[in-house]
OpenMM code with the backbone's topology and positions (N, CA, C; nanometers):
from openmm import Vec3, app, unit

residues = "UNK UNK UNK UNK UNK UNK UNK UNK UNK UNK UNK UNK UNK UNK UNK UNK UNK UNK UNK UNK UNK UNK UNK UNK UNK UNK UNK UNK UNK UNK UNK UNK UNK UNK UNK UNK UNK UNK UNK UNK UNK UNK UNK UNK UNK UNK UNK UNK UNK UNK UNK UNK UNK UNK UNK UNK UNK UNK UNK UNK UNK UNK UNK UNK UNK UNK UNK UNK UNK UNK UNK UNK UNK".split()
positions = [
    Vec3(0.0820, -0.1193, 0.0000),
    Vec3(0.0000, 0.0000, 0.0000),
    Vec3(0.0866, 0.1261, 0.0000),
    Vec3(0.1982, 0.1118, 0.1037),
    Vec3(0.2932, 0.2001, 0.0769),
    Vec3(0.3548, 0.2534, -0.0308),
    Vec3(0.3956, 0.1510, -0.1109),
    Vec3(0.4895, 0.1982, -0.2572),
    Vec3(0.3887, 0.2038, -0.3462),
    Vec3(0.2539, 0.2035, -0.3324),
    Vec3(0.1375, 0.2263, -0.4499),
    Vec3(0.1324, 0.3972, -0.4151),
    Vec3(0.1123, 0.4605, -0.3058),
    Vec3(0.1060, 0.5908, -0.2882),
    Vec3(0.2766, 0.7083, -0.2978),
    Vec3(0.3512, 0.6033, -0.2753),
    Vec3(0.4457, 0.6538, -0.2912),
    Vec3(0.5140, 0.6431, -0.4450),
    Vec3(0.4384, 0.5664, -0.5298),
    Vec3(0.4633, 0.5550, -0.6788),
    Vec3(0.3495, 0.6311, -0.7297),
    Vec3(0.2286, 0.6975, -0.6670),
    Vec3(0.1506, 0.7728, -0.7529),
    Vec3(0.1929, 0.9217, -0.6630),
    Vec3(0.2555, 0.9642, -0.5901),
    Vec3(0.3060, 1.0824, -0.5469),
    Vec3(0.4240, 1.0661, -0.6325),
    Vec3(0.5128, 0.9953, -0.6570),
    Vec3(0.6012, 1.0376, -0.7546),
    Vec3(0.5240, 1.0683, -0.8828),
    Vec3(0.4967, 0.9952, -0.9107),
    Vec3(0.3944, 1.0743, -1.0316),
    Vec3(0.3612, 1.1850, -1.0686),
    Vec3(0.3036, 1.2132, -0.9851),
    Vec3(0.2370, 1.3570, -0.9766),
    Vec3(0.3526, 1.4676, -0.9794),
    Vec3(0.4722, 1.4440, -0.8621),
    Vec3(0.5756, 1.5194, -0.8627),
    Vec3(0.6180, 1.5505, -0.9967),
    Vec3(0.6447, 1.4153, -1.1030),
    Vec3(0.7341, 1.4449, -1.2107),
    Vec3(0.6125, 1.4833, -1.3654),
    Vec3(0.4913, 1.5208, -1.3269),
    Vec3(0.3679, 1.5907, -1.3523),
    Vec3(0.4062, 1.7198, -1.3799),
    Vec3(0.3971, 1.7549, -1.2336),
    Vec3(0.4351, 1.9027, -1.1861),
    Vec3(0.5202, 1.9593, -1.2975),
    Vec3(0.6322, 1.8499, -1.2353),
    Vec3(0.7995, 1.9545, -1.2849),
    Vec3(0.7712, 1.9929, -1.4053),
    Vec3(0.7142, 1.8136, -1.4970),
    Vec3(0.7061, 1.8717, -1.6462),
    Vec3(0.5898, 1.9992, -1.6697),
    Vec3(0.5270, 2.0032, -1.6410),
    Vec3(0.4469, 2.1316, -1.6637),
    Vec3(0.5132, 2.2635, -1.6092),
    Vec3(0.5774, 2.3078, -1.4768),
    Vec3(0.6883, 2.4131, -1.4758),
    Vec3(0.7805, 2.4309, -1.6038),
    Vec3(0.8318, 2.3178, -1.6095),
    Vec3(0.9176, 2.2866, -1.6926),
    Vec3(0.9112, 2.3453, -1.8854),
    Vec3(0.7650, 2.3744, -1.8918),
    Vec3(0.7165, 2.3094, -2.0233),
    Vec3(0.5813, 2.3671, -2.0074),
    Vec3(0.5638, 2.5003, -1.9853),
    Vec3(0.4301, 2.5685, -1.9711),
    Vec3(0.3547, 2.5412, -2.1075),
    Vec3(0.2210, 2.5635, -2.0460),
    Vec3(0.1362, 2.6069, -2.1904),
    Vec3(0.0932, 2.7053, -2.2091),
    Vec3(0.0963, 2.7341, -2.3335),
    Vec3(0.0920, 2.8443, -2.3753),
    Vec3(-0.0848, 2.8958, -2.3564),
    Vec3(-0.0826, 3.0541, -2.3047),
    Vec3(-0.1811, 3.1046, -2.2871),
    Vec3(-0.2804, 3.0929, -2.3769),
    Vec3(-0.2718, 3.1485, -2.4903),
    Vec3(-0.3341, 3.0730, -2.6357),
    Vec3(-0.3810, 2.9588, -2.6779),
    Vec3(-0.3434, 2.8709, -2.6292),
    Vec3(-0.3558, 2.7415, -2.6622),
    Vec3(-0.5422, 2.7231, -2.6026),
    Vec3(-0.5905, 2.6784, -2.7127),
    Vec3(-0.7541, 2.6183, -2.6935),
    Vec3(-0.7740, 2.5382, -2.5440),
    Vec3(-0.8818, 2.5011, -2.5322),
    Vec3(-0.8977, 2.4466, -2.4168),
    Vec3(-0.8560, 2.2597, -2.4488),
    Vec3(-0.9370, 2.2256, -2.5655),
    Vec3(-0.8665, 2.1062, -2.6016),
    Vec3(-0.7273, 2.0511, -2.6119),
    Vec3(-0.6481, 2.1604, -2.6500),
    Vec3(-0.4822, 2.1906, -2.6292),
    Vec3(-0.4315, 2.1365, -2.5002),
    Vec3(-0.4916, 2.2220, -2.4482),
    Vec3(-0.4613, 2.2570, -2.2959),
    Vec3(-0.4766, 2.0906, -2.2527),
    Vec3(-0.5982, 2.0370, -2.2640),
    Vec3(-0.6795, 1.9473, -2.2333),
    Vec3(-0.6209, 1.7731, -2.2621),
    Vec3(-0.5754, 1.8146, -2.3532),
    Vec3(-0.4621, 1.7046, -2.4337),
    Vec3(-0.3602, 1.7198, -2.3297),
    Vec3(-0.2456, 1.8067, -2.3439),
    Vec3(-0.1723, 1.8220, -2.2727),
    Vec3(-0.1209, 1.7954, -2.1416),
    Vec3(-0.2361, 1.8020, -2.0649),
    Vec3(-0.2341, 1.7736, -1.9067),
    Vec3(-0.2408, 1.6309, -1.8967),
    Vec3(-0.3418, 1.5838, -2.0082),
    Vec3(-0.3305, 1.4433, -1.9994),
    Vec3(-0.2441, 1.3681, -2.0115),
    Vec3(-0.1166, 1.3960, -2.1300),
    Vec3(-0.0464, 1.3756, -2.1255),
    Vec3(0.0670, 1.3548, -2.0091),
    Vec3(0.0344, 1.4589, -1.9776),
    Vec3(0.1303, 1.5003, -1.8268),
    Vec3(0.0988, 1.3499, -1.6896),
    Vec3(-0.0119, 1.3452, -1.7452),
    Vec3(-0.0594, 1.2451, -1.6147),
    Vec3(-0.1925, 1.2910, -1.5621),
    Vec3(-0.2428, 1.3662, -1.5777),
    Vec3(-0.2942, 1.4455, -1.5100),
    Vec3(-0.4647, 1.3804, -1.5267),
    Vec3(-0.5466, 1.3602, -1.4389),
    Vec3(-0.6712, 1.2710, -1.4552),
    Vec3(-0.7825, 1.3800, -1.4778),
    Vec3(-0.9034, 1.3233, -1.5825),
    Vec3(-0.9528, 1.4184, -1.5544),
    Vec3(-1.0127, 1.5076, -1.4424),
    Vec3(-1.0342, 1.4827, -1.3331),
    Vec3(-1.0971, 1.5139, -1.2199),
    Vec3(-0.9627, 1.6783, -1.2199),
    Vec3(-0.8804, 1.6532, -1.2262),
    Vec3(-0.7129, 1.7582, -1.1845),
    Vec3(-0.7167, 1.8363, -1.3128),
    Vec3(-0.7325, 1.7745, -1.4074),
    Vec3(-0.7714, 1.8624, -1.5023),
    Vec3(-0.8721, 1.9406, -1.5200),
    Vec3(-1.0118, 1.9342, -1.4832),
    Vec3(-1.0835, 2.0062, -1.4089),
    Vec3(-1.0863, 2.0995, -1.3451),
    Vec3(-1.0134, 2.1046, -1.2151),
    Vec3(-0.9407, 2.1471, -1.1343),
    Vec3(-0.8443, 2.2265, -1.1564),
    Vec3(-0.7583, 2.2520, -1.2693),
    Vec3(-0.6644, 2.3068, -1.3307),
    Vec3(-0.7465, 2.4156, -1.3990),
    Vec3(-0.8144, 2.3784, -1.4789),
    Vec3(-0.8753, 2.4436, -1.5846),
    Vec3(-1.0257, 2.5324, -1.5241),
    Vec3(-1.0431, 2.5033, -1.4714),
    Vec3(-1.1956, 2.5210, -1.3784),
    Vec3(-1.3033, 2.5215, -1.4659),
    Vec3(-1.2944, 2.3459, -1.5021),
    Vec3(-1.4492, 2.3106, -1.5517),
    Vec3(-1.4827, 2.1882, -1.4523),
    Vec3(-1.5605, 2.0944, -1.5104),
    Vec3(-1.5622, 1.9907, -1.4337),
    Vec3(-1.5092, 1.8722, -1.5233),
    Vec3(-1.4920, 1.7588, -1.4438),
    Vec3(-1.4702, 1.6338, -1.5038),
    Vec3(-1.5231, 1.5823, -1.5663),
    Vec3(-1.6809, 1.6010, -1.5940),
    Vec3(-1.7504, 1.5437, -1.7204),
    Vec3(-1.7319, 1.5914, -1.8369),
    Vec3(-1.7120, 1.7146, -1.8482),
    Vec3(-1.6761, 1.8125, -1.9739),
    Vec3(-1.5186, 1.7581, -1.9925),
    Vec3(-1.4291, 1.7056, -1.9379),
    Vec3(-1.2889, 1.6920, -1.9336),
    Vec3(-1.3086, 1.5610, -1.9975),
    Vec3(-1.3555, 1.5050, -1.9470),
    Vec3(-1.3460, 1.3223, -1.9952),
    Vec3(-1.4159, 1.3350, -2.1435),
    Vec3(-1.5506, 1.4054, -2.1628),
    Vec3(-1.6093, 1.4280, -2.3226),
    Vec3(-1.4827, 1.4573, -2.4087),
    Vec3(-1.4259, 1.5635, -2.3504),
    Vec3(-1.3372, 1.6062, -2.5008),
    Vec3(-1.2506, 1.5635, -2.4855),
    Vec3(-1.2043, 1.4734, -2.3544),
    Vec3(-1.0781, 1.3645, -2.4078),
    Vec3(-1.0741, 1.2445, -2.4418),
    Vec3(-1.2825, 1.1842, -2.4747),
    Vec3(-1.3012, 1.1162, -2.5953),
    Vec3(-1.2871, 1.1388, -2.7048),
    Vec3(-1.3285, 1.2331, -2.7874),
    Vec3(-1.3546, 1.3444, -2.8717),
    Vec3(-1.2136, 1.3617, -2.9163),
    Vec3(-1.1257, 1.3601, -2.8501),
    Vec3(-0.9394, 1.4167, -2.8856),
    Vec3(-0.8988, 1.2517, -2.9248),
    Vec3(-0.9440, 1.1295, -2.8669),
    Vec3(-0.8999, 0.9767, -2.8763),
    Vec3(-0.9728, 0.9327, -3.0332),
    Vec3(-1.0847, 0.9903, -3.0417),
    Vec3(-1.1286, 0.9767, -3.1669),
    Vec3(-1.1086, 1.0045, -3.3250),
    Vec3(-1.0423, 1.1324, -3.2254),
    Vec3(-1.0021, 1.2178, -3.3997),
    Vec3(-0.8645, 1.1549, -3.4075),
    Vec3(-0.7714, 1.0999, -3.3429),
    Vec3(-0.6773, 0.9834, -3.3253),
    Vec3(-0.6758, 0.8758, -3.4390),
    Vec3(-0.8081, 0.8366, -3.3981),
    Vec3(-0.8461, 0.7099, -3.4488),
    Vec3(-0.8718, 0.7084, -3.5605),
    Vec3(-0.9907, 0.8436, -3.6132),
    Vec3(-0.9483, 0.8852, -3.7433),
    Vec3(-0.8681, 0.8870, -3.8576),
    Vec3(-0.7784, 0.9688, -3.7500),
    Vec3(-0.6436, 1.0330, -3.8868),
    Vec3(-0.5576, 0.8727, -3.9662),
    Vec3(-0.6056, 0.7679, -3.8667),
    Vec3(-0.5439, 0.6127, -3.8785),
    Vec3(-0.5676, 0.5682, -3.9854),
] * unit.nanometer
topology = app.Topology()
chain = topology.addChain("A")
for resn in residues:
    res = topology.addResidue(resn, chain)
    for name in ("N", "CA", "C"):
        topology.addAtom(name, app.Element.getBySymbol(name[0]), res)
């Protein structure tokens, strides 16, 4: 139980950095943005939270972003 919280706090830490690290740009759409964090690690619920929408709107358009994916295939 220990190294499960202590492997998803590292996580998050090396989350962080990369986003200090590697801002986004003010400009950037919300889907941008939205992609991005995910990338980072970031769940939708934090992305939410980041962005100040909620998690249902977060998880829609990061179907919506998996799709047009699937698309371009």
């Amino acid at each position: 139980m220990e190294n499960k919280l202590i492997k998803q706090l590292i996580q998050r830490l090396d989350a962080s950095l990369s986003l200090q690290m590697n801002p986004i740009n003010e400009n950037a759409t919300d889907q941008e943005k939205i992609k991005r964090l995910n990338a980072f690690g970031f769940t939708p619920a934090e992305i939410a939270s980041i962005l100040d929408s909620t998690s249902d709107k977060i998880s829609k358009q990061l179907y919506v972003i998996k799709n047009k994916k699937k698309e371009k295939k």
